[in-house]
C-alpha positions as CSV (number, residue, x, y, z in Angstrom):
1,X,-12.0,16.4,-22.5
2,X,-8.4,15.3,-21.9
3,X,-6.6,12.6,-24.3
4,X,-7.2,10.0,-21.7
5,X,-10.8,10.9,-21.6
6,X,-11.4,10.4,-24.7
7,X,-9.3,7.4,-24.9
8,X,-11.6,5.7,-22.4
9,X,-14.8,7.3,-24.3
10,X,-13.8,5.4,-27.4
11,X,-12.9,2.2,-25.7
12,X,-16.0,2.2,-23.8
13,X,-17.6,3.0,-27.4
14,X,-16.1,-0.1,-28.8
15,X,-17.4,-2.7,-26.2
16,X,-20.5,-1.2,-26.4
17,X,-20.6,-1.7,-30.0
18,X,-18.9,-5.7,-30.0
19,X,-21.0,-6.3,-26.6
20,X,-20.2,-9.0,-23.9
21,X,-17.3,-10.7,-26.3
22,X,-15.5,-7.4,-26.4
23,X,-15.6,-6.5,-22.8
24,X,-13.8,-10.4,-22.4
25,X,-11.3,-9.9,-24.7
26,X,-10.5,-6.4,-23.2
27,X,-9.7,-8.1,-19.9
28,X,-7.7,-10.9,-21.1
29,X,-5.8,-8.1,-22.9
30,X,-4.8,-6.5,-19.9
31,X,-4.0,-9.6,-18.1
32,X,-1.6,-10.8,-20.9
33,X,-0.1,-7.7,-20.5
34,X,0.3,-7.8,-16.7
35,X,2.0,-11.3,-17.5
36,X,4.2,-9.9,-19.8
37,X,5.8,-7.0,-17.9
38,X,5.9,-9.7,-14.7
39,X,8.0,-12.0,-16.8
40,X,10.1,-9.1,-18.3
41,X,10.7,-7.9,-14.9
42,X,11.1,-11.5,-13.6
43,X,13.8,-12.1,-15.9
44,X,16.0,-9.0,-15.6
45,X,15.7,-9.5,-12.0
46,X,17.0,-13.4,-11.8
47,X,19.7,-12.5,-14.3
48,X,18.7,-14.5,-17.4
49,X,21.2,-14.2,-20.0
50,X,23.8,-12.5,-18.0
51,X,26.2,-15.4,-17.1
52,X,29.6,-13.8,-18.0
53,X,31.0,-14.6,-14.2
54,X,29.5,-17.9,-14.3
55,X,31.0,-18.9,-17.9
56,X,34.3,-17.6,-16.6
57,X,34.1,-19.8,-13.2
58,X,33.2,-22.8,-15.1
59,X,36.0,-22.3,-17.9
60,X,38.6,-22.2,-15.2
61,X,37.0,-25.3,-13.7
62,X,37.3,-27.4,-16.3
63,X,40.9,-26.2,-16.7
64,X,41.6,-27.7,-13.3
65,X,41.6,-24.1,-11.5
66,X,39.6,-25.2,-8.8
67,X,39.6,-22.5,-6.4
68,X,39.7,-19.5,-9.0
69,X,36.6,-20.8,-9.9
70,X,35.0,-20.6,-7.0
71,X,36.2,-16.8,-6.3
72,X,34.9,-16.0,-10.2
73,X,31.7,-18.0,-8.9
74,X,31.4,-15.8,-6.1
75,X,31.2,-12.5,-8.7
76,X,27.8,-13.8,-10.4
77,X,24.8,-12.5,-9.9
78,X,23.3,-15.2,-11.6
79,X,20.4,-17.4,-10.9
80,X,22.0,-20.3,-11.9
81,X,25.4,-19.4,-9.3
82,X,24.0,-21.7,-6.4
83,X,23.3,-24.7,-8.3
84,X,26.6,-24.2,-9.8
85,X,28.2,-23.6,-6.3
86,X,27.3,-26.7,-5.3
87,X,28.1,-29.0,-8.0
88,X,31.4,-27.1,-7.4
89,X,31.6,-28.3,-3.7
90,X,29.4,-32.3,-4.9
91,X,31.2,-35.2,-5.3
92,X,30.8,-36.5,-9.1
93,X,30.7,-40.2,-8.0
94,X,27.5,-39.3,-6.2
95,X,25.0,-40.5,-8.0
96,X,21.9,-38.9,-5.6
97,X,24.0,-35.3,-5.2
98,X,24.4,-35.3,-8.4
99,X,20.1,-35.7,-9.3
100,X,19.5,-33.2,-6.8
101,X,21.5,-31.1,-8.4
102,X,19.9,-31.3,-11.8
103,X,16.6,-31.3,-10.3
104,X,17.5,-28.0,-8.4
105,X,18.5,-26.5,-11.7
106,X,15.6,-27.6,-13.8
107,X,12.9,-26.3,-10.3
108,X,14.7,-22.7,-11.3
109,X,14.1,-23.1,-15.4
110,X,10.0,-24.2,-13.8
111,X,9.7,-20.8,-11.6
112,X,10.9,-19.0,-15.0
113,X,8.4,-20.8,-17.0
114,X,5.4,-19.7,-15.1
115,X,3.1,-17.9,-17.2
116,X,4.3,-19.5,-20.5
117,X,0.7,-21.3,-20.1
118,X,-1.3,-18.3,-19.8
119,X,0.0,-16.8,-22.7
120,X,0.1,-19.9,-25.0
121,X,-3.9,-20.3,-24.5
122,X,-4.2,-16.6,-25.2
123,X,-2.5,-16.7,-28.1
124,X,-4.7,-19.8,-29.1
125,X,-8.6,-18.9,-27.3
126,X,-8.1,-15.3,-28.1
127,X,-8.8,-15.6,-32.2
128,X,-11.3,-18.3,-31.6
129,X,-13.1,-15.5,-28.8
130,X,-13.1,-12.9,-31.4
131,X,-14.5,-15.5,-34.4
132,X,-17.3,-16.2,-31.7
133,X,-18.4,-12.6,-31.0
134,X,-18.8,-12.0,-34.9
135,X,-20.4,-15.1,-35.7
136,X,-23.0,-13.6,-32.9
137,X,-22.9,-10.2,-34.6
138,X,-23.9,-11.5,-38.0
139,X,-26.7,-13.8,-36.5
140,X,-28.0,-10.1,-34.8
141,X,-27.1,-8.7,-38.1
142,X,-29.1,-10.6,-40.1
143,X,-31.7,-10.5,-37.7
144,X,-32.1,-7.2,-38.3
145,X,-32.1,-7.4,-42.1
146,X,-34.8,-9.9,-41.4
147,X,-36.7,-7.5,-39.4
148,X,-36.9,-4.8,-41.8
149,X,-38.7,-7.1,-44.2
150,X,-39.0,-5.2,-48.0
151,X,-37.5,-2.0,-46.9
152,X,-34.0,-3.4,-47.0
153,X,-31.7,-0.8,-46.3
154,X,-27.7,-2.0,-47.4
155,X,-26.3,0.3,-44.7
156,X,-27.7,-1.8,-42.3
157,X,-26.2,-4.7,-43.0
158,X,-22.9,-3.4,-43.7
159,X,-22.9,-2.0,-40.4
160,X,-24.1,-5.0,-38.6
161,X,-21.0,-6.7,-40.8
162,X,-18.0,-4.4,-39.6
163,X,-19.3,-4.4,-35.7
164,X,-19.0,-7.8,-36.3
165,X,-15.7,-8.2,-37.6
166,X,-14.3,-5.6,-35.0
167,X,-13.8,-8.9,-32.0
168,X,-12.2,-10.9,-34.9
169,X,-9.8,-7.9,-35.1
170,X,-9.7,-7.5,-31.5
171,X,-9.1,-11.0,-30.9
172,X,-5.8,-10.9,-33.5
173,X,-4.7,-7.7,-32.0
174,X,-4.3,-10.5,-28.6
175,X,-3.4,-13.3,-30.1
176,X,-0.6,-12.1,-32.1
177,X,1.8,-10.0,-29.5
178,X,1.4,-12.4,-27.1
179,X,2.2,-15.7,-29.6
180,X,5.3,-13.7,-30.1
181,X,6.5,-12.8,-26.6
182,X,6.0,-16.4,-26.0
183,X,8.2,-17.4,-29.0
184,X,10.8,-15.3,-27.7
185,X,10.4,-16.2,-23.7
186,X,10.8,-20.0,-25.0
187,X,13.6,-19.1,-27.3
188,X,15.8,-17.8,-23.8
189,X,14.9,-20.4,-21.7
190,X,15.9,-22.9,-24.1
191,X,19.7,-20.8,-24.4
192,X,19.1,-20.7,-20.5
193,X,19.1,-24.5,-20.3
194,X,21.3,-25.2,-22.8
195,X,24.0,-23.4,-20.5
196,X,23.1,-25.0,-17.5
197,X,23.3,-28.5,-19.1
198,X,27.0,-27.4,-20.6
199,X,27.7,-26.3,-17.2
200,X,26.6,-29.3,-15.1
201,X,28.6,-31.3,-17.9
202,X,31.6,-30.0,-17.0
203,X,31.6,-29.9,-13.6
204,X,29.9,-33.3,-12.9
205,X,31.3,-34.8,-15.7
206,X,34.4,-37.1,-16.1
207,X,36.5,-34.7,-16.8
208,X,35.0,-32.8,-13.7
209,X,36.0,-35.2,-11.6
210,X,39.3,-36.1,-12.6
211,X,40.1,-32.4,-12.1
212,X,38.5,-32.7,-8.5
213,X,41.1,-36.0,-7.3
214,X,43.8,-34.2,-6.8
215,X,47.1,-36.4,-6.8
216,X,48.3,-36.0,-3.4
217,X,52.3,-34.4,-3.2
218,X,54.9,-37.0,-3.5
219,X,52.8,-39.5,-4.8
220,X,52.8,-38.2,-8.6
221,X,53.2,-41.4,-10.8
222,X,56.6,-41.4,-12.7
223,X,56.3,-41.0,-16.3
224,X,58.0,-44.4,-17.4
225,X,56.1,-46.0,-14.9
């Protein structure tokens, strides 16, 4: 029997052994784990945390170099580059651009976000699963014990115990790595937004839109005016 056969013997062993309870916390296993690689993927593919161009572009904006900006801008690969593009190209005094704007911004942090549900009730109904299937086991346990009436044997009811304890230990083995991811999915999209509030900040800002009203040649104001 190759490794993998006897990998699936042994896990087929185990939800035989912790029953229906098992079998359920198997298959939430593998989902959390599909989520996990889709977010992982998810994020390397819009660019989360690599923002060099668009730090760059917005740097030069807020020194006043307009158009280097938006060349810079045009370099990023970044999920965040449109949004950024135009509040570039937005008028600061307009109150509606300047919503839409934010709300475009904060509909990309939403797409990002999706999944962070899934994996925060996993990492709280996944315990609680495994605590159900062993307070079943020991019911069936002590059934047993019951059952065998004088002729008590101890091995019995240690064994009933342990295959009982096995989807409280299943249910951590869940819980815990995906608690964790989550933590650290959270952690980035709070630097993620962060950024984008800076960002929006200084280009929608007041200082943002002194730099974009330009004084028009010839009609600088004198300094001892």
């Amino acid at each position: 029997m190759t490794g993998m056969g006897a990998l699936i013997e042994r896990l087929r062993g185990l939800v035989e052994m912790g029953g229906p309870v098992i079998a359920l916390i198997a298959a939430v296993s593998v989902a959390t784990l599909a989520v996990i690689l889709y977010k992982l993927w998810q994020f390397r593919a819009s660019g989360v945390g690599r923002h060099h161009a668009l730090r760059g572009a917005v740097a030069e904006w807020d020194r006043g170099e307009n158009q280097a900006a938006c060349r810079t801008l045009e370099g990023s690969r970044s999920y965040l580059a449109p949004v950024i593009d135009r509040a570039f190209a937005a008028d600061p005094r307009d109150g509606t651009a300047t919503r839409r704007i934010e709300a475009e911004a904060e509909a990309r942090f939403s797409r990002l976000e999706r999944g962070f549900r899934f994996l925060d009730t996993v990492a709280q109904v996944a315990p609680l699963l495994g605590l159900f299937g062993t307070v079943l086991g020991m019911i069936e346990a002590f059934q047993a014990l019951q059952s065998a009436g004088s002729q008590v044997d101890p091995s019995l009811l240690a064994g009933g115990i342990w295959v009982a304890l096995l989807t409280t230990a299943a249910g951590l083995a869940v819980a815990m790595p995906a608690s964790v991811v989550l933590s650290w999915f959270e952690s980035r999209i709070a630097e993620e937004r962060a950024l984008a509030d800076h960002a929006l900040s200084v280009v929608l800002g007041p200082d943002g839109q002194a730099a974009t009203q330009a004084v028009p040649q010839g009609q600088a104001v004198p300094l001892g005016a």
